[in-house]
C-alpha positions as CSV (number, residue, x, y, z in Angstrom):
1,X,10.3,33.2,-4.6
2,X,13.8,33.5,-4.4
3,X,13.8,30.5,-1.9
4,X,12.1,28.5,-3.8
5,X,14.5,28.6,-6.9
6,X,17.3,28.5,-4.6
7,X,15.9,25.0,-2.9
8,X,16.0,23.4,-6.4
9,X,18.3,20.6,-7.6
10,X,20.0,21.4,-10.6
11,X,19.2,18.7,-12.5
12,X,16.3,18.4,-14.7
13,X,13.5,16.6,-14.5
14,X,9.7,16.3,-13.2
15,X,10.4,14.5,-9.9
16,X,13.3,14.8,-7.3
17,X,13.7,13.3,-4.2
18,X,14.1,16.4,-1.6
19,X,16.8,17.2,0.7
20,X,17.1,20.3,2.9
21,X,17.8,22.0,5.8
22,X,14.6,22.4,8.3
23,X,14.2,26.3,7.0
24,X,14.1,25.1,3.5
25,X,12.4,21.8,3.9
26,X,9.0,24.1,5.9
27,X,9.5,26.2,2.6
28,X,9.5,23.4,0.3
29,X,6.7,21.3,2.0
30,X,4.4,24.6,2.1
31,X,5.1,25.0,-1.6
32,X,3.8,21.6,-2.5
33,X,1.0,21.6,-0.5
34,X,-0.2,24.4,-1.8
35,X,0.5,23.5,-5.6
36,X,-1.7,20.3,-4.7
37,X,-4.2,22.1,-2.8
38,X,-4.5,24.6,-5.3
39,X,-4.7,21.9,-8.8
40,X,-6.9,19.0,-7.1
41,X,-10.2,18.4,-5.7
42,X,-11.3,18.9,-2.2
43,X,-12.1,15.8,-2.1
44,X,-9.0,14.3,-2.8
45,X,-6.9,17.0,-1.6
46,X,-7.9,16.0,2.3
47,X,-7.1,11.9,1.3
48,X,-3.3,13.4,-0.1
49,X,-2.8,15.8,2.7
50,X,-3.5,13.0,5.6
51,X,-0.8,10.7,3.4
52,X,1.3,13.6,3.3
53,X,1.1,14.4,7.1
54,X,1.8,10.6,8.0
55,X,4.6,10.4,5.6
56,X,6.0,13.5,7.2
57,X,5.6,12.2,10.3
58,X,7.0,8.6,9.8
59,X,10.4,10.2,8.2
60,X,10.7,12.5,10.9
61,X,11.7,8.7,13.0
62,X,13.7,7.6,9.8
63,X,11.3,5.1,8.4
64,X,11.7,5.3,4.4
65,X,8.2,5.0,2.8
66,X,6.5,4.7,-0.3
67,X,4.2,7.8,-0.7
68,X,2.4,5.9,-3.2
69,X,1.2,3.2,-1.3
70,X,-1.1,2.9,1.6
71,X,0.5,4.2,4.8
């Protein structure tokens, strides 16, 4: 838990853009995953999670997306 506070901006707010190191970034993403998993339906869990993996993968080459929009 400890890393979890520790990866948070200190600014406040609902929505942050987030920066980290590779350790804290696995922690972060696992974190929000889960919080999505766990507060959603299956249904549309498995339609966020392939965004979320292609997102992932398409900043991982530097390409800046909108998550919002079809990918």
């Amino acid at each position: 838990m400890k890393a979890a506070c520790d990866a948070q901006p200190n600014l406040q707010g609902t929505m942050f853009r987030v920066i980290a190191d590779s350790q804290r970034t696995q922690i972060i993403d696992d974190f929000i995953v889960k919080i999505v998993e766990d507060i959603t339906d299956t249904s549309y869990f498995s339609q966020w999670k392939a965004k979320w993996d292609r997102a992932k993968e398409l900043g991982t080459k530097g390409i800046i997306i909108e998550f919002f929009t079809e990918l």
